[in-house]
Rosetta silent file (secondary structure, phi, psi, omega in degrees, C-alpha in Angstrom):
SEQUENCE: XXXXXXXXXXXXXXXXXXXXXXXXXXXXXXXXXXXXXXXXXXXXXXXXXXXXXXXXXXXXXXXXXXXXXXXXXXXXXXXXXXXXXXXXXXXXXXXXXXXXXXXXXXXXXXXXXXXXXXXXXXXXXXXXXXXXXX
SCORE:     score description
SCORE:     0.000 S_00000001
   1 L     0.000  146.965  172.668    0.000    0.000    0.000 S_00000001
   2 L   -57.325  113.229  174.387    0.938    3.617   -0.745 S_00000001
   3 L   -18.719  107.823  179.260    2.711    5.900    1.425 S_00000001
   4 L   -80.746  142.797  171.767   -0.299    8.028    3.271 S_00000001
   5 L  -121.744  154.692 -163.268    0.045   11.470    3.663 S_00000001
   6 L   -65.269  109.615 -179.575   -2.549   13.619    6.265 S_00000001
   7 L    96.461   12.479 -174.478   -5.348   14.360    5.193 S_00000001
   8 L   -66.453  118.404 -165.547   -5.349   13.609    1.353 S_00000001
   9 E  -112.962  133.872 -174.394   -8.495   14.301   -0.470 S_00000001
  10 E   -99.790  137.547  149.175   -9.212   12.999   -4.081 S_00000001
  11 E  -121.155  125.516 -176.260  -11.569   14.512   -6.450 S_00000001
  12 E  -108.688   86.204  153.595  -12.559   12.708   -8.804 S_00000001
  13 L   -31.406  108.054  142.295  -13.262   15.027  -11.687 S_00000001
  14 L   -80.340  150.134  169.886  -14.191   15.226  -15.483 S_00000001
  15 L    61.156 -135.212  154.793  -12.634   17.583  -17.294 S_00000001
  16 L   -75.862   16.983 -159.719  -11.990   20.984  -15.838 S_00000001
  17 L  -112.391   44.231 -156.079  -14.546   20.727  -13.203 S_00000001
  18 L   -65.105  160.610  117.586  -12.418   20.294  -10.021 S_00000001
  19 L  -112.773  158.119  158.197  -13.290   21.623   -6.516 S_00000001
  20 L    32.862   42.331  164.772  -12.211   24.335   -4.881 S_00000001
  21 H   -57.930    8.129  175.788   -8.519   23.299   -4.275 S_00000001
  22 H  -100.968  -42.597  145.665   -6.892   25.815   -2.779 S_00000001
  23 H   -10.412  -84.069  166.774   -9.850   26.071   -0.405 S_00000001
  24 H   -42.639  -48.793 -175.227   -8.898   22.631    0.757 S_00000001
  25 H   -83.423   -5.821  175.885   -4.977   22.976    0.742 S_00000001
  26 H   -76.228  -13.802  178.570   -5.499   26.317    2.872 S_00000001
  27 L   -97.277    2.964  179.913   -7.168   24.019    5.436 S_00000001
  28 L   106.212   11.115 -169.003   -4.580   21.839    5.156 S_00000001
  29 L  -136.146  111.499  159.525   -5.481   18.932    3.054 S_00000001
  30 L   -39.314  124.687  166.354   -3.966   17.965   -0.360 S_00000001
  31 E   -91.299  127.364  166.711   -5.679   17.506   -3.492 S_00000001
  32 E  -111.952  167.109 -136.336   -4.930   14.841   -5.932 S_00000001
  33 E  -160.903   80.939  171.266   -7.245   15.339   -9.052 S_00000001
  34 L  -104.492  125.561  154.896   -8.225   12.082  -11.481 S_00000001
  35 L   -67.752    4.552  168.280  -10.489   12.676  -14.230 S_00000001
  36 L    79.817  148.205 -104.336  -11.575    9.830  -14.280 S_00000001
  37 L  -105.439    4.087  149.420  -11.109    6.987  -16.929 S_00000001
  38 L   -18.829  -47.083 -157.758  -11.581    9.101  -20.380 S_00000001
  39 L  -129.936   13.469  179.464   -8.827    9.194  -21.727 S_00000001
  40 L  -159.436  122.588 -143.330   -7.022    6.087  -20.180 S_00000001
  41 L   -63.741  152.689 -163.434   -8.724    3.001  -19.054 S_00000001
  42 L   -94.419  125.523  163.820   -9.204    3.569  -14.896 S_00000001
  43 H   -45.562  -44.071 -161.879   -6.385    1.455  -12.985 S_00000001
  44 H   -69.037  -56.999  174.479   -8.473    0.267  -10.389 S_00000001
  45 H   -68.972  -33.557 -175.366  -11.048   -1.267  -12.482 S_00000001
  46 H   -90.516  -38.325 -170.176   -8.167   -2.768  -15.150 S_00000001
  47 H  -110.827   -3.738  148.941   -5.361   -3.593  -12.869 S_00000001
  48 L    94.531   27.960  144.813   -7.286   -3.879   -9.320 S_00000001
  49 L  -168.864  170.771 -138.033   -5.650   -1.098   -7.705 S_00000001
  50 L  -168.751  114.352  171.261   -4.796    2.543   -8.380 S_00000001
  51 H   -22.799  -61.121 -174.399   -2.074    4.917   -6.350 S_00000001
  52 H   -47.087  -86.260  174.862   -4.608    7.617   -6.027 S_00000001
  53 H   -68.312   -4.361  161.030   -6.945    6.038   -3.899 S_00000001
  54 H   -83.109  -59.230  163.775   -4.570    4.227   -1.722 S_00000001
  55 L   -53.260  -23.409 -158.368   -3.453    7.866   -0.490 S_00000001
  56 L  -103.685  143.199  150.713   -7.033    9.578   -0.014 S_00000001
  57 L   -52.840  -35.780 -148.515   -8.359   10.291    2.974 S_00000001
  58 E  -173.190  134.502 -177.184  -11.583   11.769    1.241 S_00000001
  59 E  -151.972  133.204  174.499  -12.952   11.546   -1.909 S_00000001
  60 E  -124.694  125.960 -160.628  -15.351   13.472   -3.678 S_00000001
  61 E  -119.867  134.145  163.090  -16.543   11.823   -6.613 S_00000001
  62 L  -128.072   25.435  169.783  -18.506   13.544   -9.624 S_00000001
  63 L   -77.167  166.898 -130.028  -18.452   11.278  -12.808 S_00000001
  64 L  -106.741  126.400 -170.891  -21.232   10.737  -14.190 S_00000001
  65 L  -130.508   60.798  142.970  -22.973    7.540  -12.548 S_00000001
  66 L  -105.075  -18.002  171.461  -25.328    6.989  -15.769 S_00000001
  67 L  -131.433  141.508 -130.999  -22.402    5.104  -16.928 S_00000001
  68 L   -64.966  -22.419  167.090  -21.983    1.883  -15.890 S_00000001
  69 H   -59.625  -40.446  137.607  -18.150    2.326  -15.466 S_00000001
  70 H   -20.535  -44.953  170.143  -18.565    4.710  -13.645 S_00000001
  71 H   -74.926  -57.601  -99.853  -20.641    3.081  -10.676 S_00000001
  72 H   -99.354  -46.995  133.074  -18.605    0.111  -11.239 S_00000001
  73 H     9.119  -86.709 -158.363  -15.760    2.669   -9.854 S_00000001
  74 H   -97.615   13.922  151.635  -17.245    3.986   -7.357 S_00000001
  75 H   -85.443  -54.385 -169.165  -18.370    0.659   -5.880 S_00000001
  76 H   -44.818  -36.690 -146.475  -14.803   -0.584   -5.983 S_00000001
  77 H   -83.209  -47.983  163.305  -14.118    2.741   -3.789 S_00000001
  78 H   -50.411  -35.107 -175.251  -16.891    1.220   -1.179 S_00000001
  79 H   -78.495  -34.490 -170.850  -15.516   -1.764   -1.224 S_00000001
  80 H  -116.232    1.901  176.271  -11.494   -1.296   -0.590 S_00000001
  81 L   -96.685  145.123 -165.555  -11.512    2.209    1.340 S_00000001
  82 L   -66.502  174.214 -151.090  -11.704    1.679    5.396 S_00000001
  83 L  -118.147    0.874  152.526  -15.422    2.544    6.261 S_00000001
  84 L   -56.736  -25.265 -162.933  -13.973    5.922    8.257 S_00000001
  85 L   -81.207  108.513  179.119  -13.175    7.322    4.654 S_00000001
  86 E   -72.926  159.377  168.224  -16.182    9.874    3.605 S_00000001
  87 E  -129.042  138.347  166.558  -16.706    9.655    0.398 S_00000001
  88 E  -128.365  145.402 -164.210  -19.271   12.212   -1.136 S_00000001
  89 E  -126.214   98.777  164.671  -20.855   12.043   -4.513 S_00000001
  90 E   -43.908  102.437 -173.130  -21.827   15.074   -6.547 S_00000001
  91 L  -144.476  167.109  157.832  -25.134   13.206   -8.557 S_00000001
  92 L   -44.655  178.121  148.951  -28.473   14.504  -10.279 S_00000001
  93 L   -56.518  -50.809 -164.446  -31.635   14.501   -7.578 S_00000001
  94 H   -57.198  -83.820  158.417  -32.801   11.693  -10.397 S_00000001
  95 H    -8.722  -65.575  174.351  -29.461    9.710   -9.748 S_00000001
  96 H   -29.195  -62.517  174.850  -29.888   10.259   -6.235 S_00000001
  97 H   -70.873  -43.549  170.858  -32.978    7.880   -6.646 S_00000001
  98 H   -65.028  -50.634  165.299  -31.836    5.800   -9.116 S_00000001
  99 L  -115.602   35.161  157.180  -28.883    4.245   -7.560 S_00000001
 100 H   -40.164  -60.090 -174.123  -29.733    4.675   -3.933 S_00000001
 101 H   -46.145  -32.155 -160.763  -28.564    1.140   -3.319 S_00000001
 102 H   -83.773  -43.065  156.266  -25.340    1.955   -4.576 S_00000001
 103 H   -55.564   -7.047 -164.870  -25.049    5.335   -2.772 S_00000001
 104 L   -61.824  143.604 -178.275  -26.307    3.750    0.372 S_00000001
 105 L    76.550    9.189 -164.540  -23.183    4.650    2.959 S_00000001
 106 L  -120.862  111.157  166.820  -22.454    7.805    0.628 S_00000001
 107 E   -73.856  157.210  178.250  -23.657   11.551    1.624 S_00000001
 108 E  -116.578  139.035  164.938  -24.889   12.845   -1.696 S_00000001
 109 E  -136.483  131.618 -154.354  -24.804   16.348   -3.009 S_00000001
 110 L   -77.523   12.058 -163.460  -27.496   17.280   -5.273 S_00000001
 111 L  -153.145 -179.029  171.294  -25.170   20.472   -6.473 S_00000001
 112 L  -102.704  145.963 -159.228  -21.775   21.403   -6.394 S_00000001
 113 L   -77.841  153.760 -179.121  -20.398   22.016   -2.942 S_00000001
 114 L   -93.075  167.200  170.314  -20.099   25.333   -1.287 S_00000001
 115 H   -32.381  -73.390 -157.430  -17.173   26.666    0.919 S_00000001
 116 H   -46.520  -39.870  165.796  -19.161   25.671    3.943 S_00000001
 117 H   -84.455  -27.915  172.259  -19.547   22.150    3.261 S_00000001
 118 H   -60.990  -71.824 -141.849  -16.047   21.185    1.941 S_00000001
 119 H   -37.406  -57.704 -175.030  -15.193   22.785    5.122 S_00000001
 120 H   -59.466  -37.519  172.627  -17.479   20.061    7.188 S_00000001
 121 H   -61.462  -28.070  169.245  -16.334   17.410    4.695 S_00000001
 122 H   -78.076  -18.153 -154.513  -12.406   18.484    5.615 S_00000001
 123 H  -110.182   -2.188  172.716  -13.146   18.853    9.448 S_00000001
 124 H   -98.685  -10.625  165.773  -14.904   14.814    9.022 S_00000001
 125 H   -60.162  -55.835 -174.654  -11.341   13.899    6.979 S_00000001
 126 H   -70.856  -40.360  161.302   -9.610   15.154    9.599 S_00000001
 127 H   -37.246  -71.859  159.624  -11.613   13.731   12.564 S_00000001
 128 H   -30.789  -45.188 -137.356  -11.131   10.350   10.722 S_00000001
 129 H   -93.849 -101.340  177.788   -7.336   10.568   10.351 S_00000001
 130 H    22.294  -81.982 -156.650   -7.448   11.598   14.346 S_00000001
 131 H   -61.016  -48.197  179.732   -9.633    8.659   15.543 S_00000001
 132 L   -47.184  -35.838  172.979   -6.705    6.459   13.254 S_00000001
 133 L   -41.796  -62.188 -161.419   -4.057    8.045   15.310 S_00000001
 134 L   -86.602    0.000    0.000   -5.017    7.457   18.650 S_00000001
């Protein structure tokens, strides 16, 4: 497993549509950035494990989970991340309904996040990491 460092948070991104890293590294927590399997087949799913998510702390995931790679993803993420690790998923309202089973153990946000919640989402990374600590 991959060196951890404190507090790492992934967002998992298409395109240009990160958030609000600098936000995050002013509170102290790194951003790594994947874009998710476009333009290279996703490690995790071809080779069973992936760098990225072996380092995060936190992961905020916003691909698109109309396509089935996509879920298939962010099940793997439920499945091998310690059950301390938020994860939060940036989905449609519709989504929201449509793969509730999948999202079950996931807060969902029906928008893109404001300051004020990455903040709560950095201060429940950091709690985790804490509780790991002691």
């Amino acid at each position: 497993m991959a060196e951890h460092l404190e507090g790492v948070i992934l967002d998992v991104t298409p395109g240009s549509a990160a958030i609000d890293e600098e936000f995050l590294s002013a509170l102290g927590h790194p951003v790594m950035v994947c874009h998710g399997p476009e333009e290279r087949e996703c490690p995790l799913l071809a080779e069973g494990a992936c760098d990225m998510i072996d380092r995060a702390h936190g992961v905020i995931f916003k691909l698109d989970l109309d396509r089935p790679h996509h879920r298939a993803i962010l099940g793997r993420y439920q499945q091998i991340l310690a059950d301390d690790v938020p994860i939060r998923a940036v989905v449609s309202e519709e989504q929201a309904v449509r793969y509730r089973d999948l999202l079950t153990g996931v807060q969902v946000w029906d928008h893109d996040p404001t300051i004020g919640e990455l903040d709560g989402f950095a201060a429940e990374v950091e709690a985790a990491d804490d509780t790991r600590i002691e």
